[in-house]
BADOVO-71611 format. One record per residue (C-alpha): x, y, z; residue in three letters; residue number from 1. Coordinates in Angstrom, 3 decimals. Example, Ala and Ser with C-alpha at 12.3 -4.5 7.8 and 13.67 -1.06 7.14 Angstrom:
// residues 2
site x:12.300 | y:-4.500 | z:7.800 | type:ALA | seq:1
site x:13.670 | y:-1.060 | z:7.140 | type:SER | seq:2
//
This chain:
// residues 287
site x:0.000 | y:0.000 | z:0.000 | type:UNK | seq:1
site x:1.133 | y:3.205 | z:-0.880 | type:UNK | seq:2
site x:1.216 | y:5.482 | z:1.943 | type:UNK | seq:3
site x:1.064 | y:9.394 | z:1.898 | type:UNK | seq:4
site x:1.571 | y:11.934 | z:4.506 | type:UNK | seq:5
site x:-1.826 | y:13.202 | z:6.116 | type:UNK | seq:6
site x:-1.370 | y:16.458 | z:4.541 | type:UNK | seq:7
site x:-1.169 | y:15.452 | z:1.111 | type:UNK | seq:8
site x:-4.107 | y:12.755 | z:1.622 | type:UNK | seq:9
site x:-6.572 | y:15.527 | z:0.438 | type:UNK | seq:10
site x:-4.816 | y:15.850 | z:-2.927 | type:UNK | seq:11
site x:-4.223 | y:12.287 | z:-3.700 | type:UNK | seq:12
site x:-6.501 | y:12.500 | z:-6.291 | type:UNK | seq:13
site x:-4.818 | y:15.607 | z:-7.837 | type:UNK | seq:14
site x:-1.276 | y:13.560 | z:-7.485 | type:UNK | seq:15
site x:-2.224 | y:10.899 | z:-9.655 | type:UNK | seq:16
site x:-1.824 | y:13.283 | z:-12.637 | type:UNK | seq:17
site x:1.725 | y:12.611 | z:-11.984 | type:UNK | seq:18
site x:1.126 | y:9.459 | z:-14.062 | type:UNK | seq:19
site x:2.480 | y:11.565 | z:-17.122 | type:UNK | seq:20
site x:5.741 | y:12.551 | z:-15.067 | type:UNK | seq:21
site x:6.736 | y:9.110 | z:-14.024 | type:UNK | seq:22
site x:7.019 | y:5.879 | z:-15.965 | type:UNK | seq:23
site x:3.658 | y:4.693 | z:-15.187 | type:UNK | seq:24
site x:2.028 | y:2.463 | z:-17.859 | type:UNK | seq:25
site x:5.278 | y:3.175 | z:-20.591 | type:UNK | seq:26
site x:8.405 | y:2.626 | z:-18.813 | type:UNK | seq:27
site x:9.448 | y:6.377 | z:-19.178 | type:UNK | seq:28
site x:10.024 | y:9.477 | z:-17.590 | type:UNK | seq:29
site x:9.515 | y:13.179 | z:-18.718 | type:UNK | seq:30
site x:12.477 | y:15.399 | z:-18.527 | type:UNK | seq:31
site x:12.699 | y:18.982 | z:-18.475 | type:UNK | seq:32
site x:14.069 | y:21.138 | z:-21.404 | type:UNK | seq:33
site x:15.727 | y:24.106 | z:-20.779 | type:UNK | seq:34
site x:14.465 | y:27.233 | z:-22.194 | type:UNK | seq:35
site x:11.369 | y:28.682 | z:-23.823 | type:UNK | seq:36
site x:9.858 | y:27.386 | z:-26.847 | type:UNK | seq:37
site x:9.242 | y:29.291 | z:-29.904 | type:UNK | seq:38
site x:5.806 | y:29.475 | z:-31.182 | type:UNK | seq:39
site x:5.384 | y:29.663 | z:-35.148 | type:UNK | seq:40
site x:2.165 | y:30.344 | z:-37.246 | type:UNK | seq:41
site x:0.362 | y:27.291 | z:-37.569 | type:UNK | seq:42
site x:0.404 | y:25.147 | z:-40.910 | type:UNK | seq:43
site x:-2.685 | y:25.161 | z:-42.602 | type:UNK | seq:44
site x:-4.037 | y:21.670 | z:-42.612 | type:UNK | seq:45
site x:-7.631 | y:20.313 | z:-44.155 | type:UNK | seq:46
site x:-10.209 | y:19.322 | z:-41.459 | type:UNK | seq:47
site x:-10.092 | y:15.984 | z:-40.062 | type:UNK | seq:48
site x:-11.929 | y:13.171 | z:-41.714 | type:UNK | seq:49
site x:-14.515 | y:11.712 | z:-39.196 | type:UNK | seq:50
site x:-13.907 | y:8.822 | z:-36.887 | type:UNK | seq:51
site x:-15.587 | y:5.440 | z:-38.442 | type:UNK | seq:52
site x:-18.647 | y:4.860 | z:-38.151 | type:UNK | seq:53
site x:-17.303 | y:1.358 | z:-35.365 | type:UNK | seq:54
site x:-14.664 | y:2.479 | z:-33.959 | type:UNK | seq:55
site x:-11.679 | y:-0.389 | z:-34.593 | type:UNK | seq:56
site x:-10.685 | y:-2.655 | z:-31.130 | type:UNK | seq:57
site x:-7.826 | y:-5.218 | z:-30.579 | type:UNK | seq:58
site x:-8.472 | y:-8.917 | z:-30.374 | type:UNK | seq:59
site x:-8.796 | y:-9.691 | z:-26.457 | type:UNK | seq:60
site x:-6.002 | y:-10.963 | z:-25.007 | type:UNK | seq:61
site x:-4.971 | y:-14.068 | z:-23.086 | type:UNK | seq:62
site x:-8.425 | y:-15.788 | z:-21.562 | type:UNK | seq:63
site x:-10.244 | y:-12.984 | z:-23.259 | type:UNK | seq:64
site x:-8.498 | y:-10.671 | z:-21.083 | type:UNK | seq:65
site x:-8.663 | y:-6.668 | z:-22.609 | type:UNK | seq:66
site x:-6.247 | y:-5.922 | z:-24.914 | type:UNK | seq:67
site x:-3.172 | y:-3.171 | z:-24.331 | type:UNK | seq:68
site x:-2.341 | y:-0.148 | z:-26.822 | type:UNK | seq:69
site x:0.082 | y:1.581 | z:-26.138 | type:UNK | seq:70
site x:1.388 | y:3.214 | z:-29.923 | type:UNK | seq:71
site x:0.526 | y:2.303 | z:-33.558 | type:UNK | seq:72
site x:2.442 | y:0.727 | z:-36.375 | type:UNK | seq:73
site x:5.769 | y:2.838 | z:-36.986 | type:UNK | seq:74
site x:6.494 | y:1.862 | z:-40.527 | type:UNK | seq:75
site x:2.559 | y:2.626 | z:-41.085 | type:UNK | seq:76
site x:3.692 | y:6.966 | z:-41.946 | type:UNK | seq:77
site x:4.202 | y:9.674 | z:-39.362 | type:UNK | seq:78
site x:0.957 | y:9.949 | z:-37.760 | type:UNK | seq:79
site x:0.538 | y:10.946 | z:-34.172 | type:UNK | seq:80
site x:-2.335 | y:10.411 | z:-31.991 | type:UNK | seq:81
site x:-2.625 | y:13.198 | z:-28.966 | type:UNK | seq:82
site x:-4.999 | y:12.491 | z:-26.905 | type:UNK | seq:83
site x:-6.119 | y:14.993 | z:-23.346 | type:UNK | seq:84
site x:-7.567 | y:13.046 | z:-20.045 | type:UNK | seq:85
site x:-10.618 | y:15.080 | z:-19.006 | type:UNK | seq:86
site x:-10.305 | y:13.934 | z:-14.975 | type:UNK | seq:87
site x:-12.459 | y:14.527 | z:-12.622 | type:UNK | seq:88
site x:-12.803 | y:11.870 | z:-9.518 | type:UNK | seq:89
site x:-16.252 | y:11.085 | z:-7.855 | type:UNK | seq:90
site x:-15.693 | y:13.483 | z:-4.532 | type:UNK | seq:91
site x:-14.215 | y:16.704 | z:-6.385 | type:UNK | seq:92
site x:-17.755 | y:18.111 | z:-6.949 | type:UNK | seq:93
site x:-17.196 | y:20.633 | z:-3.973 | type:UNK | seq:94
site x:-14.352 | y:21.579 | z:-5.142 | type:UNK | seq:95
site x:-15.736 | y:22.159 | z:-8.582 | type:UNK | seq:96
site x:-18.348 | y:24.167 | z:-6.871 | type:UNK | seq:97
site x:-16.304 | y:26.552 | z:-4.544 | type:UNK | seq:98
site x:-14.617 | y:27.401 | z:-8.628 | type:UNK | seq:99
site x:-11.716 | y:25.047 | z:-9.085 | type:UNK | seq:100
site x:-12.059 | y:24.290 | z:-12.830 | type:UNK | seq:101
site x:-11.439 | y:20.466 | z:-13.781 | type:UNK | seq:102
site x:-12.358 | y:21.653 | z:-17.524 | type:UNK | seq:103
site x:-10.330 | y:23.503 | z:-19.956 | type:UNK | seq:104
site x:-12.542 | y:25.583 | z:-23.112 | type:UNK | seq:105
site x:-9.799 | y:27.495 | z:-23.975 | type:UNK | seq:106
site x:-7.842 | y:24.104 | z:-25.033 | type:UNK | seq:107
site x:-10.523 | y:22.788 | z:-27.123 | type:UNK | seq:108
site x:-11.072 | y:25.851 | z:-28.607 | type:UNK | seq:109
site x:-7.309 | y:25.932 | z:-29.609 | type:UNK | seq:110
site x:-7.839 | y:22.172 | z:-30.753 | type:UNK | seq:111
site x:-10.333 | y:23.703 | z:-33.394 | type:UNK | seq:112
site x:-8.760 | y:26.583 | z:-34.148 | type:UNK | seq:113
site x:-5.973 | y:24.161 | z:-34.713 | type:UNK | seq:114
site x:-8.103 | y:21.788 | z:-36.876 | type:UNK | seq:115
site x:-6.087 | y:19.425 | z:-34.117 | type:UNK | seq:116
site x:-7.823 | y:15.761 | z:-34.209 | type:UNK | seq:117
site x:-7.992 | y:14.279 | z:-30.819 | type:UNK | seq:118
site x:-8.983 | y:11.370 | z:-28.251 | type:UNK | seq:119
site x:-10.906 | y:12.754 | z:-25.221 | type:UNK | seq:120
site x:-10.301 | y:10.482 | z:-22.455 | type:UNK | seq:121
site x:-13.007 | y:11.399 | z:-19.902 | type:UNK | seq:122
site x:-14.211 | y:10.189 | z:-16.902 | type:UNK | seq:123
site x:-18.143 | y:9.903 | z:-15.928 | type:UNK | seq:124
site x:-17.955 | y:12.322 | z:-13.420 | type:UNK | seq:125
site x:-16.419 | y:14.945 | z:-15.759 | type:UNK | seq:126
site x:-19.098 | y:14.284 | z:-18.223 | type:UNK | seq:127
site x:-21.515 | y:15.470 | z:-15.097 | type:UNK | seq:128
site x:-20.284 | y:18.319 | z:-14.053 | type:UNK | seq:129
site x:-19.611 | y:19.595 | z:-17.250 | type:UNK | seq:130
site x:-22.076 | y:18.076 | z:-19.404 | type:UNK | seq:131
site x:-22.579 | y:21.024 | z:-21.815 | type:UNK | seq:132
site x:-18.922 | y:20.828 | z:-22.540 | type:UNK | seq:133
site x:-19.263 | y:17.159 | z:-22.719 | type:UNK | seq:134
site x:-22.051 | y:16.633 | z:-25.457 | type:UNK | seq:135
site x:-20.339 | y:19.641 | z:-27.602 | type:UNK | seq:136
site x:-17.017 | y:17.580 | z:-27.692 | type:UNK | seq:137
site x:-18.815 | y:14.744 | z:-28.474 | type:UNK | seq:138
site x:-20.594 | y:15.947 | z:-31.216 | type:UNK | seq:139
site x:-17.566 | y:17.354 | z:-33.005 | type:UNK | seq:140
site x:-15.968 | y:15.145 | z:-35.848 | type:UNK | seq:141
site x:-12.715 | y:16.609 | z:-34.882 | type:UNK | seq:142
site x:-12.696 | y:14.698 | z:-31.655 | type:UNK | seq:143
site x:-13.460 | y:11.029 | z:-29.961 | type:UNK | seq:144
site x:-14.274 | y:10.621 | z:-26.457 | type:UNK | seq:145
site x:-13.296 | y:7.293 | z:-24.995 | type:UNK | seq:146
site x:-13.622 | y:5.967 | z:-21.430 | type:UNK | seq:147
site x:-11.572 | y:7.286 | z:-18.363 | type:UNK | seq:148
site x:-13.669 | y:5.103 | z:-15.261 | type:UNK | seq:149
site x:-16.716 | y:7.280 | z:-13.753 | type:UNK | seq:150
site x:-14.828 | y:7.814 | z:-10.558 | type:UNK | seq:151
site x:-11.041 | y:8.046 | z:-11.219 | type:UNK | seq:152
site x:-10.419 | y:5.500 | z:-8.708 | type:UNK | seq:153
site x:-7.841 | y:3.538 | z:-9.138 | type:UNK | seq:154
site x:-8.282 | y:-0.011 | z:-10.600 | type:UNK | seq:155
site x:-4.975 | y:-1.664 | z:-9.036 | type:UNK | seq:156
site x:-3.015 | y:-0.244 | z:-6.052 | type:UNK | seq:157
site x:-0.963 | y:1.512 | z:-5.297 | type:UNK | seq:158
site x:-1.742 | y:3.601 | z:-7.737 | type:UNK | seq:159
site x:-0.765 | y:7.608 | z:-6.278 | type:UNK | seq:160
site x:-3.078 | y:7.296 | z:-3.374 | type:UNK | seq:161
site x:-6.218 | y:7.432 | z:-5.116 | type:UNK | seq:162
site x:-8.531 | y:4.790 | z:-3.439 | type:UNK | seq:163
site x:-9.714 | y:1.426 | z:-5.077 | type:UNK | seq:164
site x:-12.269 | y:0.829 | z:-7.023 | type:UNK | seq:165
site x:-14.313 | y:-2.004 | z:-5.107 | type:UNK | seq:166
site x:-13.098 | y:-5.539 | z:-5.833 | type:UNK | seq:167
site x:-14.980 | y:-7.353 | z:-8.718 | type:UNK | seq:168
site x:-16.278 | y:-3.333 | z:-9.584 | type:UNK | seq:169
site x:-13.862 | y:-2.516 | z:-12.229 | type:UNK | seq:170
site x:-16.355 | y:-3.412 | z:-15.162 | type:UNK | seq:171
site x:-19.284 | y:-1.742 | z:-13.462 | type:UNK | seq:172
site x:-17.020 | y:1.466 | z:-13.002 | type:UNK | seq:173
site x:-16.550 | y:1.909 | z:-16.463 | type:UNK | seq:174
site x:-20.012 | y:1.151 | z:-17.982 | type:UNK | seq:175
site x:-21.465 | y:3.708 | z:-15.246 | type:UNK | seq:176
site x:-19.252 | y:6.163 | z:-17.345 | type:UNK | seq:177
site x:-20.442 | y:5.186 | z:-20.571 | type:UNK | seq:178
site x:-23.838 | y:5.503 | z:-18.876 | type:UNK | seq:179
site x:-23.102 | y:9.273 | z:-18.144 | type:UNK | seq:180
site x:-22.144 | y:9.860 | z:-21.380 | type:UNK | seq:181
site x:-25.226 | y:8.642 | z:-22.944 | type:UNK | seq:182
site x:-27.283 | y:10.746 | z:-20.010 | type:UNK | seq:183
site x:-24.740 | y:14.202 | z:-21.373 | type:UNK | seq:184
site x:-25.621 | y:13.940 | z:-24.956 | type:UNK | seq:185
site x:-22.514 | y:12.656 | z:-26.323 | type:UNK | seq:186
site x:-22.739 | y:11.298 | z:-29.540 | type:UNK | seq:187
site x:-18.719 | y:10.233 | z:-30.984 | type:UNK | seq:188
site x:-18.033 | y:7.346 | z:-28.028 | type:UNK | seq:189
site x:-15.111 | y:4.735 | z:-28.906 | type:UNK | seq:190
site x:-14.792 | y:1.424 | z:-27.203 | type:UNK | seq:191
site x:-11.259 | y:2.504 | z:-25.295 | type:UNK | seq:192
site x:-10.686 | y:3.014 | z:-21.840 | type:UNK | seq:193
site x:-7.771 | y:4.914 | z:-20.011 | type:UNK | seq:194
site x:-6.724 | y:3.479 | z:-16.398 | type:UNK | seq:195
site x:-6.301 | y:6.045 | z:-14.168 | type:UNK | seq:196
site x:-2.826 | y:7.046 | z:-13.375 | type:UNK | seq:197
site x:-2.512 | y:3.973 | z:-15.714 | type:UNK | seq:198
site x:-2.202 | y:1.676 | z:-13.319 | type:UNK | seq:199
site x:-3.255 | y:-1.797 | z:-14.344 | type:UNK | seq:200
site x:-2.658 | y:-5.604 | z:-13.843 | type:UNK | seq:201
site x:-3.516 | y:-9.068 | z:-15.988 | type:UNK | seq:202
site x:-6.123 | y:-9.635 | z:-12.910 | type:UNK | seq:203
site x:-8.114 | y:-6.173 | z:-14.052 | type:UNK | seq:204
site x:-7.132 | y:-6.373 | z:-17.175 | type:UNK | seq:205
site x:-9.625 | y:-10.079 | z:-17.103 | type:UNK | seq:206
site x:-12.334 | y:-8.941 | z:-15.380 | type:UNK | seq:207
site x:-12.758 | y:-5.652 | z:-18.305 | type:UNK | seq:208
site x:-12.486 | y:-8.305 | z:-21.019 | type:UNK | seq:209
site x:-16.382 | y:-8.378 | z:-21.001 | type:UNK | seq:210
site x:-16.969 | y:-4.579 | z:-21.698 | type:UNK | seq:211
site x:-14.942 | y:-4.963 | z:-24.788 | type:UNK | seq:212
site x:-12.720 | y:-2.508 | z:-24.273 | type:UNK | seq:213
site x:-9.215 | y:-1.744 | z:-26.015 | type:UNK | seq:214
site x:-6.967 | y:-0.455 | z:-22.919 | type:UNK | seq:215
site x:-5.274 | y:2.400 | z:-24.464 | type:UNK | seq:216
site x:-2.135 | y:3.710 | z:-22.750 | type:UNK | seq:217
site x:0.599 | y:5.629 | z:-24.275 | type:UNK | seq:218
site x:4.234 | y:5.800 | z:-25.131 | type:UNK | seq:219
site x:5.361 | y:10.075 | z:-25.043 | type:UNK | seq:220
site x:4.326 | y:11.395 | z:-21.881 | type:UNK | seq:221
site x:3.985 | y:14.749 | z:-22.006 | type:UNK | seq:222
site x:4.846 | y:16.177 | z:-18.522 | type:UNK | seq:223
site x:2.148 | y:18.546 | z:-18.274 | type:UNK | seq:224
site x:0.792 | y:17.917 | z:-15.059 | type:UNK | seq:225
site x:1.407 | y:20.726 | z:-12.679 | type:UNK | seq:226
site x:3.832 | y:22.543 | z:-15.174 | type:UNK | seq:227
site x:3.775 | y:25.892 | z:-15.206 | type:UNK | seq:228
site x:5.309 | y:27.244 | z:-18.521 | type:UNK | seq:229
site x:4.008 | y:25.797 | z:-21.289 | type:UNK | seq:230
site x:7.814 | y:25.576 | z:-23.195 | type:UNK | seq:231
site x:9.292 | y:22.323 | z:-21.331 | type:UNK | seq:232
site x:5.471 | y:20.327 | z:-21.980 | type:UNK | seq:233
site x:6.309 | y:20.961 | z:-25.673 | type:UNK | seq:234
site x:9.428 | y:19.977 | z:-25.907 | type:UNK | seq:235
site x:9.256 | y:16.856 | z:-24.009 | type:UNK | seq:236
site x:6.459 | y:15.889 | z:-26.415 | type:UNK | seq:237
site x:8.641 | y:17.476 | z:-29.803 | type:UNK | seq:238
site x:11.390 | y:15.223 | z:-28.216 | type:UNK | seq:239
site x:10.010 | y:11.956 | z:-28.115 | type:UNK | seq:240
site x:7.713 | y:12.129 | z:-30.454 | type:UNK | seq:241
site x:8.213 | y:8.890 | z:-33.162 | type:UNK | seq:242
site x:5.528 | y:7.478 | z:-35.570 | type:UNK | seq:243
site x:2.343 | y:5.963 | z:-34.631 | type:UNK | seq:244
site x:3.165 | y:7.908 | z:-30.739 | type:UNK | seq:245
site x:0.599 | y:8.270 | z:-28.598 | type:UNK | seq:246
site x:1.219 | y:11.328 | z:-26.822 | type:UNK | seq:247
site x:-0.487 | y:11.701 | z:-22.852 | type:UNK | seq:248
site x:-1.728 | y:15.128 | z:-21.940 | type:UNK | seq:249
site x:-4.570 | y:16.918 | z:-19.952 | type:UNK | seq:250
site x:-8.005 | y:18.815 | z:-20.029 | type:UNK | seq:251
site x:-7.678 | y:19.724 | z:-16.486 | type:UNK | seq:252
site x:-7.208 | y:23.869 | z:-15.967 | type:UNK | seq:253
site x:-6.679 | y:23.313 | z:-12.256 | type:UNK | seq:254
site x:-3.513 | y:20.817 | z:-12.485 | type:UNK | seq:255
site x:-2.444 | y:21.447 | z:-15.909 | type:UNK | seq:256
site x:-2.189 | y:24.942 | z:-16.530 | type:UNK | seq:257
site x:0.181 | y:25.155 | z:-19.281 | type:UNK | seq:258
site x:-1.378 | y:22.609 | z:-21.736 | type:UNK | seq:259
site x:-3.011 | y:24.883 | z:-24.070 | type:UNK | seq:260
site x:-0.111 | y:26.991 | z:-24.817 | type:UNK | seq:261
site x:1.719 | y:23.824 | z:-24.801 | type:UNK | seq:262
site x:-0.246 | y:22.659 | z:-27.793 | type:UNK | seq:263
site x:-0.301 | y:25.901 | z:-29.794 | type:UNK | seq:264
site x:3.619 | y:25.139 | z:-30.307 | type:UNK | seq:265
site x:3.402 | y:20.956 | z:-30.706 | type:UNK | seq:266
site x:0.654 | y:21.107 | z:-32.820 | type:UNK | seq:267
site x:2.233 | y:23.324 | z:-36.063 | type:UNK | seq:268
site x:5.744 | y:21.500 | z:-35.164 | type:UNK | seq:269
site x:4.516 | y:18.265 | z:-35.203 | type:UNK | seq:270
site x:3.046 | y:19.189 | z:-39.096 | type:UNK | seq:271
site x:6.373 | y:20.901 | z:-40.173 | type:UNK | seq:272
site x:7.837 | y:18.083 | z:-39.519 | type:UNK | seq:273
site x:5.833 | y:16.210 | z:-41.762 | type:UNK | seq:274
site x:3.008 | y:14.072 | z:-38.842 | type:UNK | seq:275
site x:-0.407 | y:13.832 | z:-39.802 | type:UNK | seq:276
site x:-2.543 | y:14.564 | z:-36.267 | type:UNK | seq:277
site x:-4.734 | y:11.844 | z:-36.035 | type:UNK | seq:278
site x:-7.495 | y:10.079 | z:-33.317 | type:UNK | seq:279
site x:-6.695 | y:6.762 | z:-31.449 | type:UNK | seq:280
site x:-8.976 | y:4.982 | z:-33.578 | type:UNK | seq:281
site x:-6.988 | y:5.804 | z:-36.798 | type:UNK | seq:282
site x:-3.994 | y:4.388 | z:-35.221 | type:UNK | seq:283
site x:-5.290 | y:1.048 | z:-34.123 | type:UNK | seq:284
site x:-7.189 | y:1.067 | z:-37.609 | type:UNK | seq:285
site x:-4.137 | y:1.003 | z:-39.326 | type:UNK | seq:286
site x:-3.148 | y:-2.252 | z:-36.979 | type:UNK | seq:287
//
């Protein structure tokens, strides 16, 4: 069991951001780059083609077990999935009413500005506090929404502090999210789901095998969480960046500040470069 001073037991929730600053789920670890980044004029790009019509899944794995993503093909062209975890656990909803903001408009309004396809990882609870936001991102070609768990608990410990989803309630978890989706409006749902602070085992991985979900995790973590200038987030991500990449980052004002500034640099360097932007579901489309 992970344990955390009594101070800090109030923002365990907030701490497991710190899944994109640690090699949780990919084996890596964000460093920091020294200096500001530039930001160019973006590169005109046509708008995104929609997501299909069934959204592509892996075959399950061992004893029908849900299968692991983690980055496409990377002899398949430079395309690039980013994709921004909308979190928001079960007991933040005073906080969200006293004025801490869990959303961030200003980042999908860069995103569209951007023509800048994306996965929207988000968690049921977001979806109901926020369910304007919610159904408008949903309804947008540009974008998927895919499953982050209603409550943001985590589904194997430790996992950051957060607290465990019940035993035998991992499957229930996520179809209560799917659930608030339906209830918000939102129309472009994929069959994916995002572990919180991505922590996962085969035990976990069995009992979602019956949701049909493709686990999708990531290989660049972007270190946005808790970063304060937006310069070392983009470089991290311009850094490791590699074909078929699936890049980690957050829709979270309150604990990832930087983010949208972050993205109005990666997004036109990422296309000068010569990557497409593209949705999770065009990566594991491609196999």
């Amino acid at each position: 069991m992970l344990r955390i001073s009594r101070p800090l037991r109030a923002l365990a929730p907030t701490l497991a951001l710190l899944c994109c600053t640690t090699a949780c789920g990919s084996g890596e670890s964000a460093t920091e780059a020294v200096g500001p980044t530039n930001k160019p004029t973006p590169v005109a790009t046509p708008p995104a083609k929609p997501s299909p019509t069934v959204a592509p899944t892996l075959p399950p794995g061992p004893a029908g077990a849900a299968p692991l993503f983690s980055h496409g093909r990377r002899d398949s062209g430079k395309r690039i999935a980013l994709t921004f975890d909308a979190d928001m656990t079960s007991d933040q909803g005073p906080r969200a009413a006293k004025g801490e903001h869990f959303d961030n408009p200003p980042l999908i309004a860069t995103l569209r500005r951007l023509k800048a396809p994306a996965t929207i990882f988000m968690t049921g609870r977001w979806a109901e506090q926020y369910p304007d936001q919610a159904r408008s991102i949903g309804s947008d070609p540009l974008f998927e929404v895919a499953n982050h768990s209603y409550s943001h608990h985590a589904f194997a410990s430790p996992c950051y502090g957060l607290p465990a989803v019940k035993p035998g309630g991992a499957r229930a978890d996520v179809e209560r999210a799917f659930a608030a989706f339906r209830r918000a409006g939102v129309e472009r749902t994929v069959p994916y789901f995002r572990f919180p602070g991505g922590c996962h085992n085969p035990e976990v991985l069995r009992e979602l095998g019956p949701a049909k979900v493709t686990a999708v995790q990531w290989d660049v973590i972007s270190g946005d969480a808790f970063a304060k200038r937006p310069g070392p987030v983009a470089d991290e991500v311009l850094a490791k960046a590699r074909p078929g990449s699936v890049v980690v980052m957050h829709c979270t004002r309150s604990a990832a500040p930087a983010t949208e500034a972050a993205v109005r640099t990666i997004v036109p360097r990422l296309r000068e470069r010569g990557y497409e932007l593209v949705r999770v579901s065009d990566l594991i489309a491609k196999g």
